[in-house]
C-alpha positions in Angstrom: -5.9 -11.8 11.0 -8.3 -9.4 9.1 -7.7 -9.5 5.1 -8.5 -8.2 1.8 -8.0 -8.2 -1.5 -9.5 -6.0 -4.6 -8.9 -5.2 -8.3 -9.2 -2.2 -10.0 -8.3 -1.4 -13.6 -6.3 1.9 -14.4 -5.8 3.7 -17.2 -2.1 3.3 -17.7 0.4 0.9 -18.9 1.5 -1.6 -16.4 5.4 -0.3 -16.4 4.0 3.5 -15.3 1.4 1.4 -12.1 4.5 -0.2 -11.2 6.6 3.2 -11.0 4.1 4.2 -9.2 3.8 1.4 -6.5 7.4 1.2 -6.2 7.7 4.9 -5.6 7.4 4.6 -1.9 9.0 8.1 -0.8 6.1 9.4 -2.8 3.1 7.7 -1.4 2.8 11.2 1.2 2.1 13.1 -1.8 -1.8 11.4 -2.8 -2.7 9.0 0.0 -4.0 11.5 2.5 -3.8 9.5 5.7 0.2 9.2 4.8 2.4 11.7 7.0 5.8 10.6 5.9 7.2 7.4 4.0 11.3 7.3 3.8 13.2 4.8 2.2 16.2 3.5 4.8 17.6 1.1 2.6 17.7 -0.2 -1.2 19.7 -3.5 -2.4 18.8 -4.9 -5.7 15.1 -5.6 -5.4 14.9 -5.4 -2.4 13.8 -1.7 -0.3 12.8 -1.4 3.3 10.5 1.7 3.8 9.4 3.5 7.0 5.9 4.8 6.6 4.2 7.2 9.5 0.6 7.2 8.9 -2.5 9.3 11.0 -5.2 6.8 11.7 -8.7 8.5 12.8 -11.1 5.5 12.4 -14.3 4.4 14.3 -13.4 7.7 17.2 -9.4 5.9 17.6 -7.1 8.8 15.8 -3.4 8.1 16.7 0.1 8.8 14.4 1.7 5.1 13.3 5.1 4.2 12.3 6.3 0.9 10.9 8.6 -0.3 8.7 8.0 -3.1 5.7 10.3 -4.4 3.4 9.7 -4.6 -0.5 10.6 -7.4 -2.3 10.2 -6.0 -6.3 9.6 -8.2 -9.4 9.1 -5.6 -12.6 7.3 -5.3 -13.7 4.0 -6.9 -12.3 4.6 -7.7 -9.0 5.5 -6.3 -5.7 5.6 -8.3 -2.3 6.0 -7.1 1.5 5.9 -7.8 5.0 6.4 -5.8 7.9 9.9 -5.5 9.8 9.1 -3.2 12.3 5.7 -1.7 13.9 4.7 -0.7 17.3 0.7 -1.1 17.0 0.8 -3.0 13.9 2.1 -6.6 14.6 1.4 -7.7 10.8 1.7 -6.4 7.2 1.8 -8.9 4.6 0.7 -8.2 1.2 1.0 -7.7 -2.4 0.6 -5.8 -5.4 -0.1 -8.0 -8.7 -0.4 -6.0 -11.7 -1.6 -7.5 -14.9 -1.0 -5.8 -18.3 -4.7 -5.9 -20.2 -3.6 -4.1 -23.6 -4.8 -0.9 -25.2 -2.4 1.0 -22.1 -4.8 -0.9 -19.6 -3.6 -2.5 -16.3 -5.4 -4.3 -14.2 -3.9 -4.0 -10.5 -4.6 -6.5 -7.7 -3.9 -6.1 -3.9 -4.1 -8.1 -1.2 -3.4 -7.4 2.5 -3.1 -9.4 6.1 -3.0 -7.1 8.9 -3.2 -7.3 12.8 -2.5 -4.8 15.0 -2.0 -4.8 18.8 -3.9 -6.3 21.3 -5.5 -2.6 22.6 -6.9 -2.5 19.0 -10.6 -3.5 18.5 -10.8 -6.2 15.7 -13.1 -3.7 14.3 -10.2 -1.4 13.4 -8.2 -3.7 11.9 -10.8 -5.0 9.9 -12.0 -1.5 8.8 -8.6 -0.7 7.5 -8.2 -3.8 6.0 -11.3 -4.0 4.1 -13.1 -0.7 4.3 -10.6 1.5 3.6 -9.3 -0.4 0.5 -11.4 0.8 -1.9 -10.2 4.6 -1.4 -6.8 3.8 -1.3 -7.2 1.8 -4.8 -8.5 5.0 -6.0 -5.5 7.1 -5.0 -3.2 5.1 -6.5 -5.6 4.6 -9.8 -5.6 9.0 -9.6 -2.2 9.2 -9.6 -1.2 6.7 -11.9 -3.2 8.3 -14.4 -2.8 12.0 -13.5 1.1 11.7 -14.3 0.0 10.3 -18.0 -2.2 13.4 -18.8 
C-alpha cells in the first residue's frame, strides 16, 4: 500500500493548525480537488466525515466519495482511517503537529492509501506522494491567511 509522509512548518500557533485540520466541513473551501466534505457524526473526539473529491490524475478524472473517521487529541494530533469508500479501499493516516515557539508549528502528515483493483498503482502512488506537497501548502495558506 503506497505511503507518505512530509513536514512543513507554518506560520501559526499550533492551537490555530489544529482548528484548521479539524475543521473538516471546511476543507472544500482551499483544497481545490475537494467537492464537498460533511460531517455525519460528532461524539467526544471522535467525528466521521464524508469527503467527495474530483480526481483528474495521470488522464483517470473520476468524482470520489468515502468516508473516514477522526479520532482528535488537541491539540497536536489527529488520527483516521477510512469507514467507507468505493474506489478507495484504504485511508490511514495522521496529522502530528509540533509547537516550535515564536507562533511556529511544525506539522507532520502521513498517509497509507490503496485504492481499487481497476486503479493503476501509479495513481495511488501519485496521490499519495506526489500530490502531498500541494496539499501541505493549502493547509499551510490557509492556516496563515486566517492570522493576517
Amino acid at each position: 500500500m503506497p505511503q507518505a509522509s512530509r513536514s512543513i512548518v507554518i506560520d501559526v500557533p499550533v492551537d490555530q493548525l489544529f482548528r484548521v485540520v479539524t475543521d473538516y466541513d471546511a476543507y472544500a473551501k482551499f483544497i481545490p480537488e475537494m467537492r464537498a466534505a460533511r460531517t455525519l457524526r460528532s461524539s467526544g473526539v471522535v467525528r466521521e466525515v464524508e469527503f467527495e473529491i474530483e480526481l483528474a490524475v495521470l488522464g483517470f478524472s473520476k468524482r470520489i466519495r468515502y468516508t473516514l473517521e477522526f479520532t482528535e487529541a488537541p491539540p497536536t494530533h489527529v488520527r483516521w482511517r477510512l469507514t467507507q469508500g468505493d474506489v478507495i479501499k484504504a485511508n490511514d493516516g495522521a496529522w502530528t503537529l509540533r509547537d516550535l515557539g515564536n507562533g511556529k508549528t511544525e506539522g507532520t502528515y502521513q498517509i497509507e492509501l490503496k485504492l481499487g483493483a481497476l486503479v493503476p498503482k501509479s495513481v495511488s502512488t501519485f496521490l499519495a506522494e506526489q500530490s502531498l506537497p500541494k496539499l501541505l501548502d493549502q493547509f499551510k495558506r490557509r492556516a496563515e491567511s486566517l492570522t493576517a
